[in-house]
N, C-alpha and C positions, 0 to 999 in steps of 0.2 A: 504493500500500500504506500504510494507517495505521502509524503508529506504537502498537504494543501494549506492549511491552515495554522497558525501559532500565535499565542498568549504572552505578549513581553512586558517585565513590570517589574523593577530592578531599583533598587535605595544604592547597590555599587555599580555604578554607570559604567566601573573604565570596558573597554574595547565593545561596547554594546551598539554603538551608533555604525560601527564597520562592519558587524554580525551581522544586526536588522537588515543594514543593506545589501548585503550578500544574501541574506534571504529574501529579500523582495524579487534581486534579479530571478531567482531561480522560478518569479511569481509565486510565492506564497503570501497571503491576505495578513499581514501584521495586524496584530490586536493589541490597544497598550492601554495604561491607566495613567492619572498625574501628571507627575514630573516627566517620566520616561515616554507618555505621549508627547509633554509637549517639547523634550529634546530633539523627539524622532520627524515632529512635524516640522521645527526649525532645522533641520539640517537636511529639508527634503528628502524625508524618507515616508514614503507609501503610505499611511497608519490610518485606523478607524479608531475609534475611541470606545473603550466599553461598553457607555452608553446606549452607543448604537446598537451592541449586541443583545444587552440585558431590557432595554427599552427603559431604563428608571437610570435616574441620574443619580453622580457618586452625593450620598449627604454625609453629614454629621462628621461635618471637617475630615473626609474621606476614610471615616473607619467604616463606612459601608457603601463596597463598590462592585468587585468580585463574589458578594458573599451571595449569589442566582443561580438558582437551575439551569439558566440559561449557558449559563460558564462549568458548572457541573455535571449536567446532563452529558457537555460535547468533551468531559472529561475521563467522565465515568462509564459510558457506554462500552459495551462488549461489542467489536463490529460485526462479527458474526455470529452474533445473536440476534433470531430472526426477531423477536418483542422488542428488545430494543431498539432494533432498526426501525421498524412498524412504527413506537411509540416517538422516536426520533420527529419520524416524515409526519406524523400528526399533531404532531405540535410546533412543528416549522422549527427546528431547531439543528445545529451543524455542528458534527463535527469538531473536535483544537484537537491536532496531531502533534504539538510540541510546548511546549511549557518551559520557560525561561526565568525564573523568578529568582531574585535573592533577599534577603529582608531585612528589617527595620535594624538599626547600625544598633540594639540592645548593650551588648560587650560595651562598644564605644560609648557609648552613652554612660554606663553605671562607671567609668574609667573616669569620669571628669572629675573633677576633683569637690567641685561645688555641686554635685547633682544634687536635684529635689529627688523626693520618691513620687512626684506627680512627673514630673518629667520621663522618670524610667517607665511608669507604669502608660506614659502615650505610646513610648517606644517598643510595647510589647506589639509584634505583628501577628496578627488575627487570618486573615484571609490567606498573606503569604503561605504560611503554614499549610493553611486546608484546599489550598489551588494544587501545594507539592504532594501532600499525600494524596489528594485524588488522582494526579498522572502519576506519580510512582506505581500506585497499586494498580492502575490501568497501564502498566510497562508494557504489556503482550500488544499493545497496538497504541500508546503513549512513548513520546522521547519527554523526557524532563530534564532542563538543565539547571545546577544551581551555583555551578563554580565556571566562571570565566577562563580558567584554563582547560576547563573543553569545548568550547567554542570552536577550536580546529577542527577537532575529531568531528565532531559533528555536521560542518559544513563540507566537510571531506570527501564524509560517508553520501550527504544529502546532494553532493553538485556530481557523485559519483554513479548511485543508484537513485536516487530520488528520496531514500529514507534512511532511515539507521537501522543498525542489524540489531538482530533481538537479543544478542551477545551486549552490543554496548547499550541496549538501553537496562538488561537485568542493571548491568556495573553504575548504571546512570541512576538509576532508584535506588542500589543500597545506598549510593553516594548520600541523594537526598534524606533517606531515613537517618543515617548517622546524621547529616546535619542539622533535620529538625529536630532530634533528638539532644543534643550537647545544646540548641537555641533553647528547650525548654529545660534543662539543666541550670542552663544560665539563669533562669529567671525564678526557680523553682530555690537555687541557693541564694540570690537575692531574696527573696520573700521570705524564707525560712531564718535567713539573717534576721532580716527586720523585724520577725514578729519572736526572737530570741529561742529558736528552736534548733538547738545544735546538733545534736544526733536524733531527727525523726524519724518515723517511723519506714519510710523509703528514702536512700541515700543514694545521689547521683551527682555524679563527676563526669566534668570533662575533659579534654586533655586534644592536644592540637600537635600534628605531628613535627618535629623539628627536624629529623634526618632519620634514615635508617644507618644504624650502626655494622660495621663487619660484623659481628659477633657479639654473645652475653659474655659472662664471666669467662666461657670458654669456647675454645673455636667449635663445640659441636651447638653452640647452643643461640639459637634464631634474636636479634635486639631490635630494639628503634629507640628513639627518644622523644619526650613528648613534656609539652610548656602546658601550664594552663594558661587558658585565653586571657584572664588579668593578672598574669604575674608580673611581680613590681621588680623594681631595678634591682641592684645587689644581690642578686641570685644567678647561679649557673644558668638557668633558664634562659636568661636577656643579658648575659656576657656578650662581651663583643669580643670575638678571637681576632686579632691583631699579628698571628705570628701562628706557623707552624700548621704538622699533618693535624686530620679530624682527630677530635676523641673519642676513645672508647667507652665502652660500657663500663668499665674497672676506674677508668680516667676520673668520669662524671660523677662516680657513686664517690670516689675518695677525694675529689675534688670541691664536693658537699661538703664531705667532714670538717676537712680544713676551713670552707667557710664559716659551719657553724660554730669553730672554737673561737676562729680570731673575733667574733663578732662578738664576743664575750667582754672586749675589751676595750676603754676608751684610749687609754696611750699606746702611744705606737706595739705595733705588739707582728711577731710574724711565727707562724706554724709551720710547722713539715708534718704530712700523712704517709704512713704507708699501711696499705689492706686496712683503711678507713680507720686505724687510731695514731693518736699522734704521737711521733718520734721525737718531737722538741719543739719546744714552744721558748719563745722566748720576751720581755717587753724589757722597752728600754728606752732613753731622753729620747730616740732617733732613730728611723726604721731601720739604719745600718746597727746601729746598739741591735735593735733587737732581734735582726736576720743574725746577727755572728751572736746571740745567745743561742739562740733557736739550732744552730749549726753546733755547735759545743755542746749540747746538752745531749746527742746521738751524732757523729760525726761518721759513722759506719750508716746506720740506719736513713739517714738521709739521702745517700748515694741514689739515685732514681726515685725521689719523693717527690708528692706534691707541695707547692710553697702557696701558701694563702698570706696575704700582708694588707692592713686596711689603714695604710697613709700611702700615698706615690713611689714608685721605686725609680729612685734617683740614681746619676750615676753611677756614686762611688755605692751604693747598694748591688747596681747592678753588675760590676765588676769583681765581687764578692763572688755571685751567683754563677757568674759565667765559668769560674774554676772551678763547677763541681758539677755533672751530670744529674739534672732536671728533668721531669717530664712535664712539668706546669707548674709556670708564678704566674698567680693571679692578683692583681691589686686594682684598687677604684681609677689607679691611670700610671700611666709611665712618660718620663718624660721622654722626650728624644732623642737626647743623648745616650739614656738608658734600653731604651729600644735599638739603638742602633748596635750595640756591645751585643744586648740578646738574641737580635735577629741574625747574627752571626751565627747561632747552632740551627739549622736545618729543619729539626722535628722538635722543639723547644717551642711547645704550645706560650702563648701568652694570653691571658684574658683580662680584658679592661670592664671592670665589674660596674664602675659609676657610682651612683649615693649606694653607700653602704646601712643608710641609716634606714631605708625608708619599709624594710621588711615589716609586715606586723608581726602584734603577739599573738593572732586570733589563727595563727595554724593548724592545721591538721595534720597528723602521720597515718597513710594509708599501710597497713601490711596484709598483702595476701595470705592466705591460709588457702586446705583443700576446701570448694567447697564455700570457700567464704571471704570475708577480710575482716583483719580488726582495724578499727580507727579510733585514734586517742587526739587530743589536744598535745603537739608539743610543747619540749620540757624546755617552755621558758621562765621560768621559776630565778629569781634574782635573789640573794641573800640579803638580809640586812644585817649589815655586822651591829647595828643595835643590839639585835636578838638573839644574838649569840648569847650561849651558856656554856660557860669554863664551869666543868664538872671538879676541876684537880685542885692540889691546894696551892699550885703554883700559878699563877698568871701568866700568859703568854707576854715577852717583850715586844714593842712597836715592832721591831723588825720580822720576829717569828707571824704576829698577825699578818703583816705586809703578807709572808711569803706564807700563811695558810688559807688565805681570801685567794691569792693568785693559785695554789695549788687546787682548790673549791673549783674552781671556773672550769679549770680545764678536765677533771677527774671525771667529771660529767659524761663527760665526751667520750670516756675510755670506756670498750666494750666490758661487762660486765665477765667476774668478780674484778674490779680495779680495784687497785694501791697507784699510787702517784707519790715520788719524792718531788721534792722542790727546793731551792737554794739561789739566792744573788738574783732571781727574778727568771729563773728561767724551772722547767723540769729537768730533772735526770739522773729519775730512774722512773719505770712506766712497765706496771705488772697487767697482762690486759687477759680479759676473757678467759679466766682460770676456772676450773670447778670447786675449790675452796679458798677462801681468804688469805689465807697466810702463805700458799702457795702461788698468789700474787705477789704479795709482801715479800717474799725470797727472789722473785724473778725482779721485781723495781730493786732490790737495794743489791745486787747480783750487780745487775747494770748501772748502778751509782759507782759502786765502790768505796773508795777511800772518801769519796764527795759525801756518802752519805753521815759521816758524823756532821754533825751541828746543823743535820736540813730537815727541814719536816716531812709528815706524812697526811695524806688524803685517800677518804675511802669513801668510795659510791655508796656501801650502805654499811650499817653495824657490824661491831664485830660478835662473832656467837659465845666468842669464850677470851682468854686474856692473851691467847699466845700470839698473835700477833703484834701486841704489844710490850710482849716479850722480846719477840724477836727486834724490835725496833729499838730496844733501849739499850740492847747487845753490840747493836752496830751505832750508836751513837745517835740516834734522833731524839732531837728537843720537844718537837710538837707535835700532837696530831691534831686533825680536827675530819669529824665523821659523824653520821648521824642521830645514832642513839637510838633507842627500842630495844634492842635485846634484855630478855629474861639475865642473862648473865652483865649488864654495864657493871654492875656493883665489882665485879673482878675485874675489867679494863680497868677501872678507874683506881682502884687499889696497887694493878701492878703500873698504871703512871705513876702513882703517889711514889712507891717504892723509888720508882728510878727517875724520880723528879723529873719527870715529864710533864708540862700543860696539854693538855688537853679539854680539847673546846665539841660539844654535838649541836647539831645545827637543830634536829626534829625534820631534818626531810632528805629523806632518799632518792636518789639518781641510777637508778635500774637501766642500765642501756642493752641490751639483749639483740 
């Protein structure tokens, strides 16, 4: 069956006015609404106006225009259905063989920064919607188009054979079902904001494809990557790579990490990840202070790490960097000079992140399961060192608080059972993902060494009994600070006392799993 007839009515205009015209030559009867009629009549293109089809004019500031049998009938019709046909010719009604529609700029809209909720809620498209699912699900004799990059294909197939194959109109309808699908997402998580319903009762995301990736975790295993529609600046999401090959799937995951430590931090402060916990953290007067902390606190383990840094990496920063085998420094910008030192290594990804600040706290963590997903609120949970409570009989000194607040921040981050040393403002030593505590606490002060007298310790959650801080007062640490709840605190706190240790519990645990 040719294509005779078609339905165009578009809020994203680009390449539409060279489309229409390419399908008039072909003689097909344009049909438009609004704006995109009256683009198409100003640039002398062929058009009737819906009016003319529906016979009632658009009202109510054009939220009812499309919404007729007249446009549904010639939508929904089975063509070889002989009642349909029949009912067709009886009611003087024709036929739309192709469907073009994109809709109301929603996203764009709840993005501004001053939006009203009257303003979003004009922006919700009504008709779009139900013009797409009626030729979607009429795909066996309906073309729908809703993404301007198939414009080609379709004029390809139509100035070829006079229609599209039934191959690309299936691929053309799931297209549209995913998209009205993530449009009513979009407005479904707006609403559910608004009226403060965080986990209801149906939970729907969506997610916008950024690239497909070689490979997951491993080359047997299929990736892509994917942004939500309003993710804000200072996120991998909306990085801007300035340097080097794509990233991977391994790249992106530990590339996160590292963002989420450094952002822990208001003074200069720079991270190394590897396999998503961090190797060395460092802050310091000045981002080179604190890339050569962050470098010195694992000088082995950095070797092919990721560097997260959120002030500018300047020069003599970047000449630091260039003497050591990178896979990514990312920071909110580089200067030029510094760029030009980096972009010296080949496959030395660079990402220019921008405001670092502007992330919310109102996050979600999605994790699959078989079967299902959990989703929590992430752990942006701030300490107040008001509330701190020194269980010991000794008082932490200014300095040991300094370096038990910085070792707090980053222990978070460490995959679960973590221990974190820390000393002079940097980590180092870092016990990650163990199945018991203390067999953390051996692995961080293993890797401290001789550093570890007079540094402290941090632990993501309680200890169950006192030998951990046994083992700490053996190797010389001053302070802990951890979070308290265990049935047994009364014996940590006993064996600090013994080996005059302070120790501080915060009352909140950092489970990273």
């Amino acid at each position: 069956m040719a294509i005779k007839r078609a339905l165009i009515s578009v809020s994203d205009k680009s390449g539409i006015v060279e489309f229409a015209s390419e399908l008039a030559k072909q003689g097909i009867e344009l049909i438009s609404t609004g704006g995109t009629y009256s683009l198409l009549k100003e640039k002398g293109v062929p058009v009737i106006n819906i009016s003319e089809v529906t016979s009632f004019p658009e009202i109510m500031d054009g939220r009812v225009k499309t919404l007729h049998p007249a446009v549904h009938s010639g939508l929904l019709a089975v063509r070889d259905n002989e009642e349909h046909q029949a009912q067709m010719k009886k009611l003087g009604l024709d036929y739309i063989d192709l469907v073009v529609v994109n809709l109301y700029p929603f996203a764009e809209t709840i993005a501004k920064p001053n939006v009203t909720y009257e303003d979003a809620i004009e922006n919700i498209d009504i008709g779009g919607p139900t013009m797409l699912r009626s030729a979607a699900k009429n795909h066996a004799f309906v073309t729908v188009v809703v993404d301007a990059g198939d414009y080609g294909q379709v004029l390809e197939e139509i100035n070829s054979a006079g229609d599209t194959s039934l191959a690309t109109r299936k691929r053309l309808a799931a297209k549209v079902f995913r998209h009205t699908a993530a449009y009513d997402s979009l407005i479904a998580n707006y609403l559910s904001e608004k009226t403060g319903e965080r986990t209801p009762e149906k939970y729907t995301v969506t997610y916008e494809k950024v690239q497909d990736l070689r490979y997951g975790e491993n080359p047997h295993q299929q990736a892509a990557f994917y942004r939500q529609p309003l993710a804000v600046a200072g996120t991998i999401a909306t990085a801007e790579k300035l340097h080097g090959k794509e990233l991977s799937y391994n790249n992106i995951n530990d590339a996160n990490a590292a963002l989420q430590i450094v952002k822990e931090f208001a003074e200069p402060a720079v991270v190394a990840v590897k396999h998503m916990n961090p190797c060395g953290v460092g802050i310091g007067e000045t981002i080179v202070e604190a890339y050569q902390k962050a470098y010195e606190a694992d000088p082995v383990s950095i070797f092919g790490g990721i560097i997260a840094a959120n002030r500018t990496i300047d020069e003599a920063c970047a000449q630091l960097m260039h003497e050591i085998f990178l896979e990514i420094i990312m920071a909110p910008d580089f200067t030029p000079e510094a760029e030009e030192i980096l972009k010296k290594k080949k496959n030395l990804r660079l990402l220019k992140l921008g405001d670092m600040g502007a992330s919310g706290k109102d996050r979600f963590n999605i994790t699959s399961v078989d079967g299902g997903m959990l989703v929590q609120e992430a752990d942006t949970y701030s300490l107040d060192p008001d509330q701190l409570k020194v269980v010991t009989e000794r008082q932490p000194t200014d300095e040991e608080l300094k370096q038990l607040l910085f070792a707090w921040k980053v222990v978070k981050h460490v995959k679960s059972n973590a221990i974190l040393l820390a000393a002079d403002n940097m980590t180092i030593g870092v016990g990650a993902g163990q199945m018991n505590r203390v067999g953390a606490a051996k692995i961080a002060i293993e890797q401290a060494g001789e550093r570890a007298k007079g540094s402290v310790l941090a632990s993501d959650a309680f200890f169950p009994m006192g030998d951990t801080v046994e083992l700490a007062a053996k190797h010389g640490i001053t302070a802990i600070i951890q979070p308290g709840g265990s049935i047994k605190d009364e014996e940590s706190i006993r064996a600090a006392n013994e080996n005059g240790i302070t120790m501080i519990m915060t009352g909140v645990r950092h489970f990273k799993h």
